[in-house]
VOKOL-526304 format. One record per residue (C-alpha): residue in one letter; x, y, z. Coordinates in nm, 3 decimals. Layout:
> A,X,Y,Z
...
END
This chain:
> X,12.770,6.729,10.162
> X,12.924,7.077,10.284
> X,13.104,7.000,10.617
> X,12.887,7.208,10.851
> X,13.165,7.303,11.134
> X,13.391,7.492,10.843
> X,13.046,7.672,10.783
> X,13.039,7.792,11.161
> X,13.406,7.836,11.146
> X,13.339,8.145,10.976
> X,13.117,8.296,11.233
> X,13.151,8.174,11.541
> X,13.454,7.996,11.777
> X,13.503,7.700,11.923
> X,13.347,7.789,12.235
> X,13.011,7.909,12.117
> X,12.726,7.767,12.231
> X,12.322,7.697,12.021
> X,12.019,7.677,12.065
> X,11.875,7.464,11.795
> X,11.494,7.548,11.698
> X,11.376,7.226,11.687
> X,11.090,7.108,11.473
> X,11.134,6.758,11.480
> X,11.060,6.749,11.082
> X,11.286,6.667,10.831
> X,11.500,6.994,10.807
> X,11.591,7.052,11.181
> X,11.614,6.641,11.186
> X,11.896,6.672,10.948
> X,12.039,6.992,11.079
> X,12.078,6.773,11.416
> X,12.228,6.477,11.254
> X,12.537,6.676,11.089
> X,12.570,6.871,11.434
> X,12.596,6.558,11.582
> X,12.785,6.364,11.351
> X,13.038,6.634,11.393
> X,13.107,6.609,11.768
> X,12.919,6.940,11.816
> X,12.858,6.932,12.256
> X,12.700,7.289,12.337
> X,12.445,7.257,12.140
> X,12.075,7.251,12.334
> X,11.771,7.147,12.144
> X,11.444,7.358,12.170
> X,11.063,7.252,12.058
> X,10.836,7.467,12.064
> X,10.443,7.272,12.055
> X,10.218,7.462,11.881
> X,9.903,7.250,11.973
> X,9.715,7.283,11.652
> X,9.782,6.905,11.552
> X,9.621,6.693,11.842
> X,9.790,6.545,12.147
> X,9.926,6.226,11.959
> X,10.125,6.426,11.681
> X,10.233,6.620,12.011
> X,10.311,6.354,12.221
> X,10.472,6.190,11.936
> X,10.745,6.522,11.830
> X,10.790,6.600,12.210
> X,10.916,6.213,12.207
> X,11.133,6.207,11.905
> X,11.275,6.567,12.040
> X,11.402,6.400,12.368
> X,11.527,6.095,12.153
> X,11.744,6.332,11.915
> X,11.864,6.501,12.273
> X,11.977,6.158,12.429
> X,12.114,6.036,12.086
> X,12.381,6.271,12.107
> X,12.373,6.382,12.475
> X,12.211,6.716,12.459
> X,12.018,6.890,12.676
> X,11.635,6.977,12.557
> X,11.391,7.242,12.658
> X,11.019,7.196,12.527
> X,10.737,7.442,12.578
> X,10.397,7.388,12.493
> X,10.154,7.730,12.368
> X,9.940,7.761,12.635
> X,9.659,7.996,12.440
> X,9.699,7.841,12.093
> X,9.587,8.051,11.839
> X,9.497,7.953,11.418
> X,9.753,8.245,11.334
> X,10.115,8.187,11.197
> X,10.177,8.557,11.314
> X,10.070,8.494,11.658
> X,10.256,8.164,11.666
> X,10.600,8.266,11.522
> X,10.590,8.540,11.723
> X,10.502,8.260,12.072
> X,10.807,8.065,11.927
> X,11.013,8.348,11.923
> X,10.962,8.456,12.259
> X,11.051,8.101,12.336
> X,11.339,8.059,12.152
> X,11.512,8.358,12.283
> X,11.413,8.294,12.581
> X,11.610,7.992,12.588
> X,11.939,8.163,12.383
> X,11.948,8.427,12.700
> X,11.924,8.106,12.979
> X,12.162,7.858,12.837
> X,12.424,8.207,12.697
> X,12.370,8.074,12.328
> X,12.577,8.282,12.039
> X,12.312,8.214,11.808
> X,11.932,8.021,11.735
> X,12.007,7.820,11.475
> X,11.724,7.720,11.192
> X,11.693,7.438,10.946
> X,11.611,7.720,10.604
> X,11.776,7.564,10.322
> X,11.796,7.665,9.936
> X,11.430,7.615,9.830
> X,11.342,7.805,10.166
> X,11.499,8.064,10.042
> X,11.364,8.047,9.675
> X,11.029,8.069,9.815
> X,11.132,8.333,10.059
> X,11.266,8.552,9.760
> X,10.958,8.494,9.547
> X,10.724,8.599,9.831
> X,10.901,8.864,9.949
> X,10.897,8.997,9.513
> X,10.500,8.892,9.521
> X,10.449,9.156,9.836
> X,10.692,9.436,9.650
> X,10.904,9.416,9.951
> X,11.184,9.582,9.742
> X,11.564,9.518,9.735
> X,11.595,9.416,10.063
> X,11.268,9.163,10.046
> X,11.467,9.012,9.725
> X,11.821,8.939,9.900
> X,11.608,8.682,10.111
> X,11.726,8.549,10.395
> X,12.109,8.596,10.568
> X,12.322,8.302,10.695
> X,12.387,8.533,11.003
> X,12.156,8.767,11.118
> X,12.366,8.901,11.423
> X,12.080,9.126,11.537
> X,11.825,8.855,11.580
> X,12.121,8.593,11.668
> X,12.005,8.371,11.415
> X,12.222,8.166,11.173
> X,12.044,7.967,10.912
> X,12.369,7.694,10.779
> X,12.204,7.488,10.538
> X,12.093,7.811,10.323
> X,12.280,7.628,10.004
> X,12.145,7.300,10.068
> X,11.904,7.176,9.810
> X,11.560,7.005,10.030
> X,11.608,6.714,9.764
> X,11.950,6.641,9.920
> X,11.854,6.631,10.274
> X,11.580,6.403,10.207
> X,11.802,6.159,10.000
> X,12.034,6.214,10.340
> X,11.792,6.112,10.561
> X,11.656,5.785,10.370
> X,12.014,5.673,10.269
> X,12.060,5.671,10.617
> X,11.747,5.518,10.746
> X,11.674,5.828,10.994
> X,11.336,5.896,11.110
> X,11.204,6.238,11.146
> X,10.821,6.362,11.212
> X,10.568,6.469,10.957
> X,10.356,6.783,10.918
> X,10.081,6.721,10.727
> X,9.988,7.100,10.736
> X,10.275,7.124,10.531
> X,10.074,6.989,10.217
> X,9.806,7.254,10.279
> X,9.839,7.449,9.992
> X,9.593,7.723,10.160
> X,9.896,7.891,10.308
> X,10.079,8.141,10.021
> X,10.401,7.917,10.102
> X,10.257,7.608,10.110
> X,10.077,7.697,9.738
> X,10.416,7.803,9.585
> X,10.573,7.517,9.700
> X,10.287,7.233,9.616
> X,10.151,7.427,9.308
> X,10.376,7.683,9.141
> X,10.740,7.637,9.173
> X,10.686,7.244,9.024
> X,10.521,7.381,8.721
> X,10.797,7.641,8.706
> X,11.088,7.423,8.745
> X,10.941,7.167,8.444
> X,10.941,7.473,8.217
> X,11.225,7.688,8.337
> X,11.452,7.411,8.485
> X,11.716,7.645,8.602
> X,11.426,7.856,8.825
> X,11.573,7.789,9.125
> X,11.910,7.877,9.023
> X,11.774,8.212,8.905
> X,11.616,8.352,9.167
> X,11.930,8.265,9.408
> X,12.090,8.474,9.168
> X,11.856,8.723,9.154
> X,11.889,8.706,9.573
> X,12.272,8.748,9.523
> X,12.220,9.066,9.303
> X,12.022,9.221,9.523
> X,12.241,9.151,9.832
> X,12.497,9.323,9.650
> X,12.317,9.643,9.560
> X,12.143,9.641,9.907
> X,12.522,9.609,10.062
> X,12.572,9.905,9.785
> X,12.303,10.143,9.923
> X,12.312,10.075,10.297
> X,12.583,10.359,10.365
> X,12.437,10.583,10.180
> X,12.081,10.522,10.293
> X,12.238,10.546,10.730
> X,12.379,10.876,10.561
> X,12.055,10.997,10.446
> X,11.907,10.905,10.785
> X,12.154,11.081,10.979
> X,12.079,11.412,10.749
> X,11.736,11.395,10.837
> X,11.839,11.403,11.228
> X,11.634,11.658,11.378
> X,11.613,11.699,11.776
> X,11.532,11.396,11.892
> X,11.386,11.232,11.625
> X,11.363,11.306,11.191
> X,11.241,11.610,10.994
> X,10.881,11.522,10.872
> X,10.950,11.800,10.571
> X,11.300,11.695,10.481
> X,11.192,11.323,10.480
> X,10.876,11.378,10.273
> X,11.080,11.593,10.039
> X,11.246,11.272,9.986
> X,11.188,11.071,9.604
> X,10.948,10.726,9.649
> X,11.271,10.490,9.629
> X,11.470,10.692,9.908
> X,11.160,10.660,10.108
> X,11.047,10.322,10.115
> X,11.446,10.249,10.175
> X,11.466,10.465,10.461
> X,11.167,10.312,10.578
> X,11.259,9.925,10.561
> X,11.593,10.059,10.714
> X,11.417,10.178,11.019
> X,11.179,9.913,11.035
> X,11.416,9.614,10.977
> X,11.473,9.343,11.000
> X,11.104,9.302,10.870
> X,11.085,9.320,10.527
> X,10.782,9.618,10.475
> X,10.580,9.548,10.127
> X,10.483,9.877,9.957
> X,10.110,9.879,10.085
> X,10.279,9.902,10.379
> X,10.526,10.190,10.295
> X,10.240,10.384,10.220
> X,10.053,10.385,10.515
> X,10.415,10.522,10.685
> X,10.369,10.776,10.416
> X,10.029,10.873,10.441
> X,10.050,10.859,10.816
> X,10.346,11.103,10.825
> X,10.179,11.335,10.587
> X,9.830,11.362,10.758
> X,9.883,11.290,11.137
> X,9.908,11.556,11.413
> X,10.132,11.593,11.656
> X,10.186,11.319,11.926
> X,9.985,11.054,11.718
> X,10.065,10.658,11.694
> X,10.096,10.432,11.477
> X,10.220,10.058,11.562
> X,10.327,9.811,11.285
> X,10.590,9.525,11.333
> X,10.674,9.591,11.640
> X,10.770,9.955,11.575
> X,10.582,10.292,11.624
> X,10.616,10.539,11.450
> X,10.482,10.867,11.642
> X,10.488,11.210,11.556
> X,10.564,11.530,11.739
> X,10.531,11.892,11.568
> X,10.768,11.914,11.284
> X,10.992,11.560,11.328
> X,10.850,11.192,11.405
> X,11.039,10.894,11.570
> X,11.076,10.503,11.527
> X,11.105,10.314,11.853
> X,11.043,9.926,11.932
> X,10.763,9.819,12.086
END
């Protein structure tokens, strides 16, 4: 198993504090275990309770959560969604809020997430299914400094945490929601990606590739695409004419540039598009947590 502090060596020092986004399933179970096992002190565990599974399951997580805290002398923060809503948009976004809420009290370097390898397969394979282009298909970063979160188990396989966790007789809750296979992920996970990996065995292995490629390129084109965006600098904001003027693939780039870290799929892209080609001056549109507006000749991109 990788030794996790040489993996934080890399980012972060010695005096860095976390906030660990705590689920109380398997992953962030075994995310806390190696932190643990490793001496790690500043580390302060957050659950967030989405409500949606009954007061038992709650009761049950909020318990195991302050059990994982006292097990390695950690200090816990638990927040419960007031207004639950049956929306994974509305809810990530509530955990979010939560979650950096927390990173800003306690001075945390970074939120740290239990994604592992066949998180990121399925992240890769969505984002291709949605046309989110070359950014969608480098998946997700170890360290994503803007958002402060740092995802260390990215090249651990979900097969070897469980064999971790039941080699070691550690307990860890279970979402049943999880076997759903209503929800895209939970379809490509129960459904697909076994079928896949019986026919294809090296699947997996491909598409991290296929993740790595595109990093590469995407690492390729992001000077040239801030260059682009500064030569469309007009005023205050961008030319609407010199942008338009621009080929499809320079677009949608520009686009996901302005608009990251979300990943915009090409329905999307064109709605910017259309938007910028038909709206008058001093008109709105919102979409993740950007708006783009226009006035006269140039438009801007500011968070919401």
């Amino acid at each position: 198993m990788t030794e996790i502090a040489a993996i934080f060596r890399q980012f972060f020092d010695s005096n860095s504090k976390f906030v660990l986004a705590f689920s109380s399933g398997p992953d962030s179970t075994f995310l806390a275990e190696l932190l643990g096992r490793e001496k790690f002190e500043k580390i302060f565990l957050a659950h967030f309770d989405h409500r949606w599974r009954g007061a038992e399951n709650s009761r049950i997580e909020k318990e195991f959560t302050a059990k994982i805290a006292k097990k390695f002398g950690w200090k816990f923060f638990i927040e419960s969604w007031e207004n639950p809503e049956k929306s994974e948009t509305a809810a990530r976004g509530a955990r979010w809020k939560f979650l950096n809420k927390i990173a800003d009290e306690t001075g945390a370097a970074a939120i740290l997430t239990g994604h592992h390898f066949d998180d990121q397969t399925e992240t890769i394979f969505l984002n291709f299914l949605r046309g989110a282009g070359l950014r969608g298909l480098r998946g997700m970063k170890i360290w994503e400094k803007s958002r402060r979160v740092f995802r260390p188990l990215l090249q651990i396989r979900k097969s070897e945490i469980l064999q971790f966790l039941t080699e070691k007789k550690l307990p860890f809750c279970v979402d049943e929601t999880n076997f759903e296979t209503t929800a895209p992920r939970n379809f490509l996970r129960g459904e697909i990606f076994p079928q896949l990996e019986k026919k294809f065995p090296e699947f997996a292995a491909a598409v991290s590739r296929t993740g790595k490629i595109a990093k590469n390129w995407d690492e390729f084109f992001d000077p040239l695409l801030k260059s682009e965006i500064q030569n469309l600098k007009s005023g205050d904001g961008f030319s609407r004419a010199h942008f338009l003027g621009k080929s499809n693939f320079v677009r949608a780039e520009i686009w996901r540039q302005l608009f990251a870290p979300r990943n915009l799929d090409f329905r999307q892209i064109e709605n910017l598009d259309n938007f910028l080609r038909t709206a008058r001056s001093g008109k709105k549109l919102a979409l993740c947590g950007r708006e783009l507006q226009t006035f006269g000749e140039n438009f801007w991109v500011r968070g919401i």
